[in-house]
LOKOL-803355 format. One record per residue: residue in three letters; z, x, y of N, C-alpha, C, CB in turn. Coordinates in steps of 0.2 Angstrom, whole numbers, plus 2048, in hexadecimal, padded with zeros to 3 digits. Glycine has a CB too. Layout:
% LOKOL-803355
alaZXYZXYZXYZXY ...
//
This chain:
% LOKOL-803355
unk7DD80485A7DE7FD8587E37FC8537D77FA857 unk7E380184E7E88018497F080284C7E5807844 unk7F18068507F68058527FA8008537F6808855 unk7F67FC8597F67F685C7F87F28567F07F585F unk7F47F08537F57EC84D7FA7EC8497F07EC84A unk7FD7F48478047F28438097F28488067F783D unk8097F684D8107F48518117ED8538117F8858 unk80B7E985380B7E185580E7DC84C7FE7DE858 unk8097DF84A80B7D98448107DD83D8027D7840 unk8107E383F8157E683C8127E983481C7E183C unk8167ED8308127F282D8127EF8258157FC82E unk8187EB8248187E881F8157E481E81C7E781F unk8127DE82180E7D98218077DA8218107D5826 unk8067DF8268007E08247FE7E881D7FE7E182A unk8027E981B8017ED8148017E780E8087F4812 unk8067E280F8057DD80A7FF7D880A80A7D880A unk7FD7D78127F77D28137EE7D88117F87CE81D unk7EF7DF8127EA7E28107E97E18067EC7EA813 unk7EE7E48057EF7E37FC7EE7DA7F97F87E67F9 unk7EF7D77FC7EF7CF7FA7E67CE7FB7F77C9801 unk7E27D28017DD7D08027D87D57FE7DB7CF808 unk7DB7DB7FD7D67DF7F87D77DE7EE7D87E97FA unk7DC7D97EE7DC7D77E97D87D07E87E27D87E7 unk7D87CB7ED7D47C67EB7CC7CB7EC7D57BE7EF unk7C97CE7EF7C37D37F17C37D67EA7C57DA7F9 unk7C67D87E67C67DB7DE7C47D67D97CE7DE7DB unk7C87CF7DB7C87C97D87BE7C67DA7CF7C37DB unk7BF7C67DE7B97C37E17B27C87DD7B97C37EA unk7B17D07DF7AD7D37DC7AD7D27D57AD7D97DE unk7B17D27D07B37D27CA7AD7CB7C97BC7D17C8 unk7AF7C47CC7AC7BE7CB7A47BF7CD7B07B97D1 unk7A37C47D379B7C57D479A7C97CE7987C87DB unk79B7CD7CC7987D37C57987CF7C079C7DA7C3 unk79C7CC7BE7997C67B87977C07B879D7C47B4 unk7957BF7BF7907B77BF78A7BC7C17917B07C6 unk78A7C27C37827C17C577B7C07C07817C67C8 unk77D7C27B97777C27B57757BA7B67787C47AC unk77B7B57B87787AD7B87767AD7BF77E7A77B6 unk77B7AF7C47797AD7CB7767B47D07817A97D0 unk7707B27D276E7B77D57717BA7DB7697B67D6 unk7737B47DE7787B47E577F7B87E477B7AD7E7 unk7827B77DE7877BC7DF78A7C37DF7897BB7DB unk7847C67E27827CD7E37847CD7EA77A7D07E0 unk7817C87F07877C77F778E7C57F77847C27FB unk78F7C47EF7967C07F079B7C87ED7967B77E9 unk7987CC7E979A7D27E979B7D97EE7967D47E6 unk7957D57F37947DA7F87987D97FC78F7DA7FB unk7997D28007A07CF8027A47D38007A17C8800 unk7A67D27FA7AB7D47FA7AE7DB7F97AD7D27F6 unk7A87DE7F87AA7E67F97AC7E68007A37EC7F8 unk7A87E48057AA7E380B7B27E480F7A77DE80C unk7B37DD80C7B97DA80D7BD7E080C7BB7D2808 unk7BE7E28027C07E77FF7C37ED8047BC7EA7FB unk7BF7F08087C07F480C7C47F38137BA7F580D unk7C27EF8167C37EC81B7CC7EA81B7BE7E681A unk7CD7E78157D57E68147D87EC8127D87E180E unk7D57F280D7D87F980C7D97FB8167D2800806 unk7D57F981A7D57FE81F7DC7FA8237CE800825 unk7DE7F48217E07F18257E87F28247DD7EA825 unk7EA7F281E7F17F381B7F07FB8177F47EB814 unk7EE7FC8117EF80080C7ED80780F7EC7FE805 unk7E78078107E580C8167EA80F8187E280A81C unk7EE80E8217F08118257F98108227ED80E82C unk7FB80881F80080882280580D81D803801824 unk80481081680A81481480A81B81880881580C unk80681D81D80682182080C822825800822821 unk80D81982981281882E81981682A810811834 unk81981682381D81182082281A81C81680A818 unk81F81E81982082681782482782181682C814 unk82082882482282B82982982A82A82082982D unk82982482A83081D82E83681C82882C812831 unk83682082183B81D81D83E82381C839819818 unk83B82B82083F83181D83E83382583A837816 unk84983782684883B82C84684182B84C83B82F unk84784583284484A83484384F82E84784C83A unk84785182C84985682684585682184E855824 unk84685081D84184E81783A84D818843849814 unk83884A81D83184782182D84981F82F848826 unk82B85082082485781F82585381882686381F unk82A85681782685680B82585180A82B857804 unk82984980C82784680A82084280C82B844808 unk81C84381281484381481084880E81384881E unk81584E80D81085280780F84E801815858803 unk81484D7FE81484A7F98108437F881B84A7F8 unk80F83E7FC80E8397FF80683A7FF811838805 unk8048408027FE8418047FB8437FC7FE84680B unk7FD8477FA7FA8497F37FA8437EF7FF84F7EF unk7FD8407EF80083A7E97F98357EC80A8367EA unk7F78367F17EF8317F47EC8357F17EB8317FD unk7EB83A7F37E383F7F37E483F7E97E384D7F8 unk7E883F7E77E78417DE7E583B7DB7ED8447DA unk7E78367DD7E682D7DD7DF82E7DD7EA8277E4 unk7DD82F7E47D782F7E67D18327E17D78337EC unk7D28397DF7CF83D7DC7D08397D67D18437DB unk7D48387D27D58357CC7D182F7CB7DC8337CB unk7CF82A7D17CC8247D17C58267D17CE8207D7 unk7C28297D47BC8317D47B98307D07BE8397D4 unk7BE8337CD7BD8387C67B98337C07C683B7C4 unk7BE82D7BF7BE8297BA7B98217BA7C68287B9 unk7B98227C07B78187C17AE8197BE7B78147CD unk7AA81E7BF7A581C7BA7A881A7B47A08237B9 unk7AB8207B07AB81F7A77B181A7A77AD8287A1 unk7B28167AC7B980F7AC7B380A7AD7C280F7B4 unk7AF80A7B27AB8057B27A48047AD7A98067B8 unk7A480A7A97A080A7A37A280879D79D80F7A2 unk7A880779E7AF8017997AD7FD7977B47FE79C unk7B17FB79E7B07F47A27AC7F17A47B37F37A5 unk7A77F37A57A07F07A67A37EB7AD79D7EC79E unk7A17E47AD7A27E17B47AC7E07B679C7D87B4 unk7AD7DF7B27B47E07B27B97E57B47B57DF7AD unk7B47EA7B77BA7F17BA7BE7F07BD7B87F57BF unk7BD7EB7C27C37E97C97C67E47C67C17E77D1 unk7C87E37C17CD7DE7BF7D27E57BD7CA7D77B6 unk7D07E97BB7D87F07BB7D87F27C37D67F97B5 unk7D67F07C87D87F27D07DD7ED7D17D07F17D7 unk7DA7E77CE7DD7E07CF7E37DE7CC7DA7DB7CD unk7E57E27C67EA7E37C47EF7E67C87E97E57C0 unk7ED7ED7C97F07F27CD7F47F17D47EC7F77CD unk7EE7EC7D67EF7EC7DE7F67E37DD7E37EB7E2 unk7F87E07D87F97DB7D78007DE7D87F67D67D2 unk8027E57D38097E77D18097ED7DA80A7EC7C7 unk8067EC7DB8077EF7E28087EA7E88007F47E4 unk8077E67E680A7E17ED80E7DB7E98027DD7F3 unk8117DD7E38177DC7E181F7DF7E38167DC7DB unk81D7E57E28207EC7E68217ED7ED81A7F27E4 unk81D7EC7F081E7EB7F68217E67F981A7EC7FA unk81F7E07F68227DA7F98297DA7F78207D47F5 unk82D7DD7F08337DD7EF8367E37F38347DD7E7 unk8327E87F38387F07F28377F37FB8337F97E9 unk8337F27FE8307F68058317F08098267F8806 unk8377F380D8387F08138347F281883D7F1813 unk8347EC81E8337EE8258357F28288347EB827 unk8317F782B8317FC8308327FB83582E7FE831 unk82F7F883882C7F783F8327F68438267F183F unk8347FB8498397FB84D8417FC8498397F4850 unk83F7FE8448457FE8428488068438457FA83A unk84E80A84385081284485281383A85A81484B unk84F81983985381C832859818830857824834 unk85E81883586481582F86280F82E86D815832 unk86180B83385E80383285A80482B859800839 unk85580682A85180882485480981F84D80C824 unk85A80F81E85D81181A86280E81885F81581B unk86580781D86980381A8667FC81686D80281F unk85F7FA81685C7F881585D7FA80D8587F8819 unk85B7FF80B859800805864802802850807805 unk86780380586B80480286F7FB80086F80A806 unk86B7F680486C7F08048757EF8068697EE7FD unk8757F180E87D7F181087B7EF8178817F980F unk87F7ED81B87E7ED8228807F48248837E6826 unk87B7F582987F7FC82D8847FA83087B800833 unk88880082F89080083288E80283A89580882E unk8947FF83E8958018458958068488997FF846 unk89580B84389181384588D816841896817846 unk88881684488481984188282083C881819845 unk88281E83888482683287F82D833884823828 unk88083083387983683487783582E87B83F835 unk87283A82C86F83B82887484082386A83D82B unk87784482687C84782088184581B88084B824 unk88383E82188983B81F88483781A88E837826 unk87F83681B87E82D81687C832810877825819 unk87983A80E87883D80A87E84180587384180C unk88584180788B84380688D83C80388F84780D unk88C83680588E83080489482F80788E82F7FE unk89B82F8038A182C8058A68338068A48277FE unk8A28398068A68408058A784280E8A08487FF unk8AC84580F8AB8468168A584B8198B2848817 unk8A284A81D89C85082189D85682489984D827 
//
């Protein structure tokens, strides 16, 4: 179903519409953990939103830097940079593990106002700096970020790493 879904709506749109909902879902739980000593109810309005929380990580932040890494390095560089990619999650991960008790024993109901932060300069980032993928080949991508039109012939990969030097 995931597949389906980004080749249809494409990988950018939905990594920005996953992060744009797990940050109001940060905003929202923040709002239930400090109303609930007044409102009793706001413990479903937390729960909701852990929910949601999830639900938008699986939808954009989840899957798509995995198609997004894939599709912006060729053949050559690829492996490492899935390595590197993949470590820089798992140590994120760990690091979030590790700390969010004695960060939520801080911050008391306020924790996810620093998700909410984080997650605010992350779909700043992406909105400005990550281009669209979807259907696009390496040089198309590559000319993207070199902010040029591709030339009438397509450059290899050698030539566009040599730059203007002959291959």
């Amino acid at each position: 179903l995931q597949v389906f879904l980004v080749e249809k709506a494409g990988r950018r749109s939905l990594f920005l519409a996953g992060l744009m909902g797990m940050l109001i879902s940060a905003v929202a739980m923040t709002v239930g953990l400090v109303l609930l000593s007044q409102f009793a109810w706001m413990s479903y309005v937390s729960m909701v939103a852990i929910f949601l929380f999830v639900i938008f990580f699986e939808v954009g932040p989840g899957p798509i830097p995995w198609f997004i890494v894939a599709e912006l390095f060729s053949q050559g560089p690829r492996p490492a940079a899935i390595a590197v990619a993949g470590f820089c999650n798992w140590a994120c991960n760990f690091i979030v593990g590790m700390c969010f008790q004695y960060i939520a024993d801080l911050c008391g109901p306020y924790v996810f106002v620093i998700f909410a932060a984080l997650l605010l300069v992350f779909f700043l980032f992406a909105y400005f700096k990550v281009p669209e993928t979807k259907g696009k080949s390496f040089e198309e991508i590559a000319a993207v970020f070199r902010r040029k039109k591709l030339p009438a012939k397509a450059i290899t990969e050698l030539e566009d790493l040599r730059g203007s030097e002959e291959a």
